[in-house]
C-alpha positions as CSV (number, residue, x, y, z in Angstrom):
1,X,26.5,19.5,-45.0
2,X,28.9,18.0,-42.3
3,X,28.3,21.2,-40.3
4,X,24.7,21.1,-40.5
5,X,24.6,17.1,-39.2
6,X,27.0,18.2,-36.5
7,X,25.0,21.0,-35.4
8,X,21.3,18.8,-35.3
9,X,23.4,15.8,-33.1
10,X,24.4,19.0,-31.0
11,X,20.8,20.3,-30.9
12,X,19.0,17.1,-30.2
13,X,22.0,16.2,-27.6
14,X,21.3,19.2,-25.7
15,X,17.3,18.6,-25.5
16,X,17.9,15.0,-24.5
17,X,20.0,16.2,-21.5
18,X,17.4,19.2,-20.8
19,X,14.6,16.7,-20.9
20,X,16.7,14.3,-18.5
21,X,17.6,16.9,-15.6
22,X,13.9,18.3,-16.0
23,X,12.6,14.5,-15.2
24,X,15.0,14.2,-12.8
25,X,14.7,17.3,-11.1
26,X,11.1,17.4,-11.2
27,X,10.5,14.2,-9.5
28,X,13.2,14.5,-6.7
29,X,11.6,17.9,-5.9
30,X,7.9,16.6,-5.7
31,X,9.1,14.0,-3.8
32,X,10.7,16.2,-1.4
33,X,7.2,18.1,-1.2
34,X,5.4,15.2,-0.7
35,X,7.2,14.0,2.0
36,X,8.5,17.3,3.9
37,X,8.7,15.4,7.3
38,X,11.2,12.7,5.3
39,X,13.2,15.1,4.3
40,X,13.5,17.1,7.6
41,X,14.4,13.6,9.0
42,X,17.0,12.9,6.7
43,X,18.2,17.0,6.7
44,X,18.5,15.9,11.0
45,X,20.8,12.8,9.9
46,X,22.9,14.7,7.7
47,X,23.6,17.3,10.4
48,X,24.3,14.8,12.3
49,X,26.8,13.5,9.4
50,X,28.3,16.7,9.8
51,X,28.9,16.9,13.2
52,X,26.3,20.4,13.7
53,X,23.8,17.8,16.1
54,X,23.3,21.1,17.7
55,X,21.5,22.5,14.3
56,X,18.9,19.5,14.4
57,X,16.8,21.5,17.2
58,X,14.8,24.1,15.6
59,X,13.8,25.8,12.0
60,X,16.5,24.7,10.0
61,X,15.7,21.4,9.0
62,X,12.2,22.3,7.9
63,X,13.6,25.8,6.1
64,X,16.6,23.7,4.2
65,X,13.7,21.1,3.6
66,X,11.0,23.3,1.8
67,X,14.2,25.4,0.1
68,X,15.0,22.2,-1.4
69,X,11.5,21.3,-3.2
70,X,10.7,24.3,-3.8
71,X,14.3,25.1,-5.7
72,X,14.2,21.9,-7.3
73,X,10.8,21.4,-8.6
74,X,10.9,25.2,-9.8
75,X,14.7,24.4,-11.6
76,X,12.7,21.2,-12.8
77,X,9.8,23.3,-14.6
78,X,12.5,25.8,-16.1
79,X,14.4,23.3,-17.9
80,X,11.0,21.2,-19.2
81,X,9.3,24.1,-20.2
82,X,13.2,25.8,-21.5
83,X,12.5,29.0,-19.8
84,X,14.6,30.9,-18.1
85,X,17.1,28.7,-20.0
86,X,20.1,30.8,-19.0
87,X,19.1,31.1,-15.2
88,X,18.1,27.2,-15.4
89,X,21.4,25.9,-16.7
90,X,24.1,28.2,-14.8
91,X,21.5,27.1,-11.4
92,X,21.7,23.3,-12.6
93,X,25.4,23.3,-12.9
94,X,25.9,24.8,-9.8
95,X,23.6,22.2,-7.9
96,X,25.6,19.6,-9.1
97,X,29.2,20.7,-8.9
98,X,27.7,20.8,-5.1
99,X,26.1,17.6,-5.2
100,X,28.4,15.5,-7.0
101,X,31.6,15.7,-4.5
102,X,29.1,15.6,-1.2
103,X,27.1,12.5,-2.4
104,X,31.3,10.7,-3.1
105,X,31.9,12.2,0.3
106,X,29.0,10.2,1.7
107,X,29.7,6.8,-0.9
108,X,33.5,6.8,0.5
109,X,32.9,7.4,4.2
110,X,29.0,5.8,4.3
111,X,28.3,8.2,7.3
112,X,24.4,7.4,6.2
113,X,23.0,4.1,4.4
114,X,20.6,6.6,2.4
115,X,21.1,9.8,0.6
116,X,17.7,10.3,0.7
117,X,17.6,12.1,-3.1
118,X,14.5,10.2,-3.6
119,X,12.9,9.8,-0.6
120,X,11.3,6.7,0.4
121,X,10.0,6.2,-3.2
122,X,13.6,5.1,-4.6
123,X,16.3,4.1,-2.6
124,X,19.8,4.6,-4.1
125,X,22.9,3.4,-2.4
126,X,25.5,6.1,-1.8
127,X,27.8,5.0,-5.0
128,X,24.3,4.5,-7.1
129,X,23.5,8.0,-6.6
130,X,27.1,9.4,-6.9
131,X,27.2,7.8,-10.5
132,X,23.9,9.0,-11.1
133,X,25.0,12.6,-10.0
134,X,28.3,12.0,-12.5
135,X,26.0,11.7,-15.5
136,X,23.5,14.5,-14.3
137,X,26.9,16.5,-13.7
138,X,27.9,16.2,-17.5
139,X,24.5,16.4,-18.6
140,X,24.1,20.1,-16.8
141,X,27.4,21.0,-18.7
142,X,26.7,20.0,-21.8
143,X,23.2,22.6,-21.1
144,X,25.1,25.1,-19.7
145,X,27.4,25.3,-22.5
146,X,24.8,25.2,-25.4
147,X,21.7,26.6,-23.7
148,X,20.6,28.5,-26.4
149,X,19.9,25.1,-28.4
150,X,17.3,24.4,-25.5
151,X,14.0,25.1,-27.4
152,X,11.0,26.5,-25.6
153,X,7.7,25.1,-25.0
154,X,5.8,28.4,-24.4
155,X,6.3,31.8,-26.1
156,X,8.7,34.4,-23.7
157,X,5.2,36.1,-23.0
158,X,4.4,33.3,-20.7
159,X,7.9,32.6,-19.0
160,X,6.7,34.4,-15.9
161,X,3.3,32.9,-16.0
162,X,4.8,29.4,-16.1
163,X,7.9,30.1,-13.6
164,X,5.6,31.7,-10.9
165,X,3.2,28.9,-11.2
166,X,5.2,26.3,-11.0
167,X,6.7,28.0,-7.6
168,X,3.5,28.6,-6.1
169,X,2.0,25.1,-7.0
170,X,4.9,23.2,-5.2
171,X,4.5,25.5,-2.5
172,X,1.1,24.9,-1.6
173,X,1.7,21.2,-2.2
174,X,4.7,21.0,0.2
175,X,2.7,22.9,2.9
176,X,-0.7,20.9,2.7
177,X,1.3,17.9,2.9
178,X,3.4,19.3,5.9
179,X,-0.1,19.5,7.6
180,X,-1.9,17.0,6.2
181,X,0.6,13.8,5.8
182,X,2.0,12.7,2.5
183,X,-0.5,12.2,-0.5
184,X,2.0,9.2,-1.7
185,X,2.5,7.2,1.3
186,X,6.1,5.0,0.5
187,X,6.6,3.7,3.5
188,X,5.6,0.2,4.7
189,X,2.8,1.5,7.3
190,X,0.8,3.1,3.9
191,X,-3.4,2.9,3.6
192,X,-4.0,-0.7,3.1
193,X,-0.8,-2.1,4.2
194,X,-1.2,-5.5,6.1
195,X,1.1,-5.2,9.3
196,X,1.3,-9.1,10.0
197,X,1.8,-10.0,6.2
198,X,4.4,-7.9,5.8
199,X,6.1,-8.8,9.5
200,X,6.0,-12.3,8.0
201,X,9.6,-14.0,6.5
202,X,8.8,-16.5,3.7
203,X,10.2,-20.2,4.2
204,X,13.2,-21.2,2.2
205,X,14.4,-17.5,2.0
206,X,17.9,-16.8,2.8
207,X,18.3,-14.6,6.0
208,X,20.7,-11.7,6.5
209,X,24.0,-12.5,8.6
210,X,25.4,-10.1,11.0
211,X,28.6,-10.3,12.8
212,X,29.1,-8.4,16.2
213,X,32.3,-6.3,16.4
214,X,34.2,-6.3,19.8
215,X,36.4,-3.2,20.1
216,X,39.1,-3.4,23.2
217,X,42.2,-1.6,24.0
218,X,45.4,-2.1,25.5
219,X,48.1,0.2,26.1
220,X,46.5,3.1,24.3
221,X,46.3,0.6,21.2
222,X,42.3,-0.2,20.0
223,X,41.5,-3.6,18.2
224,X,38.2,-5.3,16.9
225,X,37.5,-8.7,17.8
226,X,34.9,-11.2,17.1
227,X,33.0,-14.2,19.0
228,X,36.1,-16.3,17.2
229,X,39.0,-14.7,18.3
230,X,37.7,-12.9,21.5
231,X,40.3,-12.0,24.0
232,X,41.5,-14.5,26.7
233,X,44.0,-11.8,27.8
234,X,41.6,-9.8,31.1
235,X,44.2,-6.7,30.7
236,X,42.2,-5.7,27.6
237,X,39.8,-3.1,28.4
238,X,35.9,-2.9,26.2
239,X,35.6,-0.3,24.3
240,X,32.7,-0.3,22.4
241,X,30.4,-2.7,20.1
242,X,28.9,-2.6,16.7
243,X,26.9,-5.1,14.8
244,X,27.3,-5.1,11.0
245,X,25.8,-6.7,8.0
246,X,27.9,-9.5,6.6
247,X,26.0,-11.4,4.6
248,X,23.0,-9.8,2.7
249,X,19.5,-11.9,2.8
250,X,15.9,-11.1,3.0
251,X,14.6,-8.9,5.4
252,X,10.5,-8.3,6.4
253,X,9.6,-4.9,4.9
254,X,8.3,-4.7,8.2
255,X,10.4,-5.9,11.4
256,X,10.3,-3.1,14.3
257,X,6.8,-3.2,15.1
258,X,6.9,-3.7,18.6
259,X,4.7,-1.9,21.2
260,X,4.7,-2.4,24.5
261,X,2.3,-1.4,27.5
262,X,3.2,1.1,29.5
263,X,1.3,-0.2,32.5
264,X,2.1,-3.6,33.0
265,X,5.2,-3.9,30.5
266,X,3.6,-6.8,28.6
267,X,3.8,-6.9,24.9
268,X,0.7,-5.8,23.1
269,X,1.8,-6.3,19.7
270,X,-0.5,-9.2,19.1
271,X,-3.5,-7.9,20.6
272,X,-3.5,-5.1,18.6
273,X,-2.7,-6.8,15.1
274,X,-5.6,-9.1,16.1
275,X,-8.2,-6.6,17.4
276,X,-11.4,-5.8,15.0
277,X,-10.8,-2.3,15.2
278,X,-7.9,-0.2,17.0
279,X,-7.4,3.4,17.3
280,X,-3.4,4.2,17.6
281,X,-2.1,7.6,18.5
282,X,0.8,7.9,17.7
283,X,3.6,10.7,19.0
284,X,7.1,10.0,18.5
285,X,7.8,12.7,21.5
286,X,4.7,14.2,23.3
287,X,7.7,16.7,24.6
288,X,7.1,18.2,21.1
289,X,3.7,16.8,20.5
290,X,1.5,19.7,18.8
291,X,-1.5,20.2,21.6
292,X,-4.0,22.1,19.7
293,X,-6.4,19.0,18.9
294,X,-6.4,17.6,22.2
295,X,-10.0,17.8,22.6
296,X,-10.7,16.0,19.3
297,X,-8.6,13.3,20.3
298,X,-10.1,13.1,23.4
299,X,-13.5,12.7,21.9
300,X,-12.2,9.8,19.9
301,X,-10.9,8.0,22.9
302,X,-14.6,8.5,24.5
303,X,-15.9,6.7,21.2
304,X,-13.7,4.0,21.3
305,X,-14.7,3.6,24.7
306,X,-18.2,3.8,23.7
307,X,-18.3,1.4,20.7
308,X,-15.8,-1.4,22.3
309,X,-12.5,-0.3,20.7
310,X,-9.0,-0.4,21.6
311,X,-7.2,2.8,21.5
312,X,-3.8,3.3,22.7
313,X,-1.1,6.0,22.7
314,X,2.2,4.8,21.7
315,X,5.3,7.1,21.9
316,X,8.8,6.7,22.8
317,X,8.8,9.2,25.3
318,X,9.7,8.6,29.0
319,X,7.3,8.4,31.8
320,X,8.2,11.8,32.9
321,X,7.2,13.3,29.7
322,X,4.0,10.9,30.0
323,X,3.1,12.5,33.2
324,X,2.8,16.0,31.7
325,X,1.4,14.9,28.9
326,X,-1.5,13.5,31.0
327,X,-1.8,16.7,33.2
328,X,-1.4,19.2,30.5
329,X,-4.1,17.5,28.1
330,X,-6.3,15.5,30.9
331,X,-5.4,12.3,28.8
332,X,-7.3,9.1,30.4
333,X,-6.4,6.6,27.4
334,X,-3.8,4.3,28.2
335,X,0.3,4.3,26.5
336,X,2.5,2.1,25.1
337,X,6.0,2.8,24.2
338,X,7.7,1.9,20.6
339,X,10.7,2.6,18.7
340,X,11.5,6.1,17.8
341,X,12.4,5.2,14.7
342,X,9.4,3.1,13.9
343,X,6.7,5.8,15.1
344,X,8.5,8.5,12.7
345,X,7.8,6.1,9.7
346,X,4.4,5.2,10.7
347,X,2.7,8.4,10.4
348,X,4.4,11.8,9.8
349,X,2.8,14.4,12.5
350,X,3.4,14.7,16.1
351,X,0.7,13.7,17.1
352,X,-1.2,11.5,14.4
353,X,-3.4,8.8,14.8
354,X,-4.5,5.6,12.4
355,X,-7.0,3.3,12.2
356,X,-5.8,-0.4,12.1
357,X,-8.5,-3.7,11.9
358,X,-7.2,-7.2,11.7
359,X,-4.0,-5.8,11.5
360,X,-4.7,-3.3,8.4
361,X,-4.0,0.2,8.0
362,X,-7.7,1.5,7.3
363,X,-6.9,5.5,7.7
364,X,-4.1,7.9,9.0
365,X,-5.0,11.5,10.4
366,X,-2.5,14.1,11.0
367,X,-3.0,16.2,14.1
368,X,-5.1,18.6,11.4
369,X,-7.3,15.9,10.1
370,X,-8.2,14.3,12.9
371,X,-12.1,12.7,12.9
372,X,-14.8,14.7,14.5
373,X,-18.3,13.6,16.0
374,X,-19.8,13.9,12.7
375,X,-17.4,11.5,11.2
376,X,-18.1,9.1,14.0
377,X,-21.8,9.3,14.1
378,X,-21.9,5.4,14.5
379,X,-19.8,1.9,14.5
380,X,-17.2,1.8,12.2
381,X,-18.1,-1.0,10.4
382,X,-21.0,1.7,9.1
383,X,-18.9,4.6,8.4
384,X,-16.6,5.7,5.4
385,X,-13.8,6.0,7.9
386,X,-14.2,2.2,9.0
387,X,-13.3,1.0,5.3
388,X,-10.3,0.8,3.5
389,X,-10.0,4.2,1.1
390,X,-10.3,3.0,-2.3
391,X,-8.4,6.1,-3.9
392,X,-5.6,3.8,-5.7
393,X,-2.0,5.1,-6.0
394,X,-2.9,6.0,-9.8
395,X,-6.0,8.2,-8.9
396,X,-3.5,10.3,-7.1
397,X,-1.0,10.3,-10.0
398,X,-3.4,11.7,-12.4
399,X,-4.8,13.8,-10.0
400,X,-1.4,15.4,-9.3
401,X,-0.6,15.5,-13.3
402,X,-4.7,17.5,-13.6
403,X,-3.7,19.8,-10.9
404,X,0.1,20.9,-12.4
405,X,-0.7,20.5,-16.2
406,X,-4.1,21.1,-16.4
407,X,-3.4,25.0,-15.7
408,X,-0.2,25.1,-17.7
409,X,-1.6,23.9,-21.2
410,X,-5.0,26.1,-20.6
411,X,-2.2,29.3,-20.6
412,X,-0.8,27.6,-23.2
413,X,-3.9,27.6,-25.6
414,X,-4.7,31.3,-24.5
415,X,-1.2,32.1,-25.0
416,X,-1.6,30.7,-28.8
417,X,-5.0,31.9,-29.6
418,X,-3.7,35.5,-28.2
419,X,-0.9,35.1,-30.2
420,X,-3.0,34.3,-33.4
421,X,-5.3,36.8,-33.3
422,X,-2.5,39.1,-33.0
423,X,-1.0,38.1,-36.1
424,X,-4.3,38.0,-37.8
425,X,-4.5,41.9,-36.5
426,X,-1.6,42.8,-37.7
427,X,-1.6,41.9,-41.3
428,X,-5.1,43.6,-41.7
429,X,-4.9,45.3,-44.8
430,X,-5.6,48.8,-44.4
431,X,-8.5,49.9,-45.9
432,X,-8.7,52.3,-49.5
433,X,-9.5,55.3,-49.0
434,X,-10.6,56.2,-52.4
435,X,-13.5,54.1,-53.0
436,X,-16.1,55.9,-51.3
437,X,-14.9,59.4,-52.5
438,X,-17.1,61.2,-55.0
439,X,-15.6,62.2,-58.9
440,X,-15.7,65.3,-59.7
């Protein structure tokens, strides 16, 4: 009786910790796919980490980014569905013996604020997601050991059914949101987001405190300093300088919007929070800007024009790469320069454009997506385009959960009905040949 008891805590132990790395898995990956640019970004920052700057230029990033949702949201599906469940677990436990030392790695020597595990959906600090990658570490062993208690959700008829579509589905995700921007937008520039509100800092709150760090050397010997004890000695010689957080406080979801005009170098930033309507194209580096819709976004500059709205191109670029931009596309609209950083979080394509009024984000385009003359047939205050999207952040989810699920369970219930009727065939009695026969 003991055994018996010991063995159903074992069995239901082992399904607790599939269930848990499935979840886990499951959502990191999609979140990945979602957000492919992200996790190129973040890819950049860890090569960066790891002293391969030279690997940032190029395929890698983007190949190491889709490998990643794709393996993950696949490794995901095996262990929800428990197929595959030897594959699944010896896969899972290699992931995290990997995982687990680089993410204490990155907690100990904080080479980058944000793993990145989760995107922008969930940020972890680097000892949050090392202790969460201890418990998914012991978790995976605990499968790996006993992964023949992992029961199945599907008969082993379907496991290739449900492996291949679970592949292909986060594969077509992750490249329609590669083209076609993020369908769960986490950043603070999403649809609907109010720039100025969320540039704003509440009265009463407490600010953040930084402290500047001084570092000088003498004699081959390197010490930091601050404004308090700065050297009166003039035979120390300035190294470098750092500012670093000392005291946590609130910070503005939104603090880096700054844009500045290119012609005059006046800051614009008001103007265009404040404008009815403004069309913002936005290319963190025209150098590597994707050309191929330059007439469309020339059409939309001629509308603006038109219909008495402000567009501007802001990039980070240099005027150089301005210049060649404008001869290379025949670009009449006018620039304005912003932080790199900023323009990569705004929008994810190179180029991309939004929509703001009053200071809202009313649409974003991707260089793929961008509005033609049949979309701007008129003034935008009696367009579709010119209003806030009303497709809610839950629309999406259970449009996301139709699209993955909805397949799965209809194999499912032919899987089961095949299933039946095959039984049913197979206990058919057969039939007597004697009753038809004649006596004699």
């Amino acid at each position: 009786m003991e055994n018996k008891y010991i063995h159903r805590a074992v069995y239901v132990g082992v399904n607790i910790c599939r269930f848990l790395l499935a979840i886990v898995f499951l959502f990191s990956g999609f979140i990945k796919a979602n957000d492919p640019m992200g996790t190129v970004y973040k890819v950049e920052d860890y090569f960066e980490a790891f002293w391969l700057a030279g690997w940032i230029y190029g395929f890698v990033p983007y190949l190491i980014a889709w490998i990643m949702a794709i393996v993950e949201f696949t490794l995901g599906s095996y262990l929800l569905f428990g197929i595959r469940r030897k594959l699944a677990s010896i896969s899972c436990l290699l992931f995290m013996l990997v995982m687990t030392p680089l993410t204490l790695w990155l907690a100990v020597s904080n080479p980058i604020s944000d793993c990145g595990c989760f995107g922008d959906a969930v940020h972890l600090s680097n000892w949050d997601t090392f202790w969460k990658n201890v418990v998914l570490l012991l978790a995976s062993v605990f499968v790996f050991v006993r992964n023949r208690s992992v029961f199945k959700l599907v008969t082993d008829k379907m496991d290739w059914l449900v492996a291949m579509y679970s592949t292909v589905f986060i594969f077509l995700f992750t490249y329609f949101t590669l083209n076609h921007l993020p369908v769960f937008d986490f950043r603070p520039y999403h649809i609907g987001a109010d720039i100025k509100a969320g540039m704003e800092i509440p009265e009463g709150v407490k600010l953040p405190v930084y402290e500047t760090i001084f570092t000088y050397q003498k004699d081959g010997v390197k010490k930091d300093f601050t404004i308090d004890n700065f050297p009166t000695d003039t035979t120390w010689t300035f190294v470098e300088s750092q500012t670093v957080l000392k005291e946590k406080g609130y910070e503005p979801p939104i603090k880096d919007f700054v844009v500045i005009s290119n012609d005059d170098g006046a800051d614009i930033t008001e103007e265009i929070l404040n404008s009815n309507y403004v069309f913002l194209l936005v290319s963190p580096w025209l150098e590597k800007a994707d050309d191929s819709s330059m007439d469309l976004i020339n059409e939309v500059y001629d509308y603006s024009l038109d219909n008495g709205y402000k567009f501007y191109c802001v990039t980070a670029s240099s005027d150089e790469a301005i210049s060649r931009w404008q001869d290379y596309t025949g670009a009449e609209y006018p620039f304005a320069t912003m932080d790199e950083i900023t323009l990569k979080t705004i929008i994810r394509s190179n180029p991309g454009m939004i929509l703001l009024k009053d200071g809202v984000v009313i649409r974003k385009w991707s260089n793929f997506s961008l509005p033609d003359e049949y979309q701007l047939s008129g003034p935008l205050e009696e367009l579709p385009i010119g209003q806030l999207d009303d497709n809610t952040f839950w629309t999406k989810v259970t449009e996301m959960l139709v699209w993955f699920f909805g397949p799965l369970i209809l194999f499912i219930i032919i899987d089961l009905i095949w299933l039946n009727i095959h039984r049913k065939k197979k206990f058919v009695p057969a039939p007597n040949k004697g009753v038809n026969e004649k006596k004699d």
